[in-house]
C-alpha positions as CSV (number, residue, x, y, z in Angstrom):
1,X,0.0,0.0,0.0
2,X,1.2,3.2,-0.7
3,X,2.1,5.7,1.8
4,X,0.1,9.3,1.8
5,X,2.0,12.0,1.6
6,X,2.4,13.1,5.4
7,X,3.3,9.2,6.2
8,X,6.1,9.3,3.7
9,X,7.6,12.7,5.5
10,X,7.2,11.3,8.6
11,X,9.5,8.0,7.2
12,X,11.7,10.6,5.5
13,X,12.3,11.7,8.9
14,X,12.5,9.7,11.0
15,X,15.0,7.6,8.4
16,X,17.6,10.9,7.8
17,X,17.3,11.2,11.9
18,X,18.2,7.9,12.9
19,X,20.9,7.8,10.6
20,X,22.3,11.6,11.4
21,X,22.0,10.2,15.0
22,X,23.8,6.9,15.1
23,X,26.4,9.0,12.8
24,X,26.5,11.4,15.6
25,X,27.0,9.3,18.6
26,X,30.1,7.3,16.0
27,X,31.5,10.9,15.8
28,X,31.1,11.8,19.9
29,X,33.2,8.4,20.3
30,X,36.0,9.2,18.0
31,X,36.2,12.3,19.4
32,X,36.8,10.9,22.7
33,X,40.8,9.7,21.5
34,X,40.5,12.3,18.7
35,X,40.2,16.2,18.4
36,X,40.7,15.7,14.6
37,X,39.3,18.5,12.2
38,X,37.2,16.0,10.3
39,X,35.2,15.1,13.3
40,X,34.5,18.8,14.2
41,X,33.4,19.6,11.0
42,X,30.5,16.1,10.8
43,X,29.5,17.3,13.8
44,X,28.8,20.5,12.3
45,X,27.4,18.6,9.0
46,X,25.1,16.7,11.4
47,X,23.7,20.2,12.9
48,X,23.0,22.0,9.4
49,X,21.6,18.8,8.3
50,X,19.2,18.7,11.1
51,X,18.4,22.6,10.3
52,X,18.0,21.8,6.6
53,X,15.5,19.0,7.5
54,X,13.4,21.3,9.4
55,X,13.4,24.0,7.6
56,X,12.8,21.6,4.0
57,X,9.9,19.6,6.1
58,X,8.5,22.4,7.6
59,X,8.0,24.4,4.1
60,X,7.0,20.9,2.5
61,X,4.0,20.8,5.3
62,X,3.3,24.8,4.5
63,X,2.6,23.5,0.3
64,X,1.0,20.6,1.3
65,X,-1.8,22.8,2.7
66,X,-1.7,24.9,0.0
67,X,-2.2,22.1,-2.4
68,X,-4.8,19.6,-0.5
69,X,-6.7,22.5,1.7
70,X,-6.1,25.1,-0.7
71,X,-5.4,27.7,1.6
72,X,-3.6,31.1,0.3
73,X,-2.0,31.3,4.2
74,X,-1.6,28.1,5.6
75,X,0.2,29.3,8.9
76,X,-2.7,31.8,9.9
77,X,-5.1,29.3,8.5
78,X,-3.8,25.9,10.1
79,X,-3.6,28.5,13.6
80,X,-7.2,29.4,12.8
81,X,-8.4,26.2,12.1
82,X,-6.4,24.0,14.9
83,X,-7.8,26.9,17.5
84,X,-11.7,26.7,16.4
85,X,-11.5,22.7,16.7
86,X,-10.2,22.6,20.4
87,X,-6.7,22.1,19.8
88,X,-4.8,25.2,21.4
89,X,-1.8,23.6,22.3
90,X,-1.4,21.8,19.0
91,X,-2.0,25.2,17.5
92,X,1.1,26.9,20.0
93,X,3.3,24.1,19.6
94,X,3.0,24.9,15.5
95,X,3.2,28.2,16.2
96,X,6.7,27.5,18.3
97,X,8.8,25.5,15.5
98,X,7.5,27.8,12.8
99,X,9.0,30.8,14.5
100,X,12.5,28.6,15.4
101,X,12.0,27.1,11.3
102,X,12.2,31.5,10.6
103,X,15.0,31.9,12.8
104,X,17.0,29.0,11.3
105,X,16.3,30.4,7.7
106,X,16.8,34.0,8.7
107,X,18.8,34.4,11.8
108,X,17.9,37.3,14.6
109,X,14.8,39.0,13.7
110,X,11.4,39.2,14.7
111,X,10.6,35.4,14.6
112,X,13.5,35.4,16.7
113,X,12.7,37.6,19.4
114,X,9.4,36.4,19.6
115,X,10.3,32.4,20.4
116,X,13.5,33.8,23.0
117,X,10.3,35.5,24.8
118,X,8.5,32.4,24.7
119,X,11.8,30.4,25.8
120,X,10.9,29.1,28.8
121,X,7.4,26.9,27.2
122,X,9.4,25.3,24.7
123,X,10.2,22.1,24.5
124,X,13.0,22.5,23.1
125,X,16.4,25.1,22.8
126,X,16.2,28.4,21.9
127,X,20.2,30.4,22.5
128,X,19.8,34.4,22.4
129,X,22.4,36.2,20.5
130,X,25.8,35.3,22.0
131,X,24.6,32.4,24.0
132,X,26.8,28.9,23.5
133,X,25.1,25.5,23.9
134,X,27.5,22.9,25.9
135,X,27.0,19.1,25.8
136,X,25.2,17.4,23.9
């Protein structure tokens, strides 16, 4: 049976992170007996690959409802539509990657002043300007 269309991004996914991660966690090991420059750099392949992903996926999903729904503005739309059938949080959770998906395409801006102010109801990382991630 064939896959629909948001089944086959979800495999395309889940397949390019399982394999950036076990590719990872090989790299974190090397680097344990190695501080070679080849290492640095796939770890910093493995992070724009990761943005690239979201930001490919996340623009994929935008035409998608475009195409099926057809919907001239899918963000306000999906927002408006998510809110008016009880799903809030769904609707804030969208909102959250689709401003970090704008900051990863554009860097500081407004997308990215709005998601540091909602920093602390993520579920996930947001650095401000300056900021340095440690660990992993």
């Amino acid at each position: 049976m064939a896959l629909t269309d948001i089944q086959l991004f979800t495999a395309c996914m889940d397949f390019t992170l399982h394999h950036t991660h076990e590719s990872e966690q090989q790299t974190f090991k090397e680097l344990e007996t190695s501080g070679a420059t080849r290492l640095i750099n796939a770890l910093r392949v493995f992070r724009l690959q990761r943005a690239v992903l979201a930001v490919g996926m996340f623009s994929m999903f935008e035409a998608l409802l475009q195409s099926k729904l057809k919907w001239k503005d899918p963000v306000v739309q999906l927002d408006d539509h998510l809110c008016a059938h009880g799903m809030k949080e769904l609707a804030s959770a969208i909102t959250d990657y689709r401003l970090a998906i704008n900051t990863l395409k554009h860097g500081e801006g407004r997308s990215h002043k709005d998601i540091l102010a909602r920093a602390d109801k993520l579920e996930f990382k947001v650095r401000a300007s300056g900021d340095h991630f440690y660990g992993r």
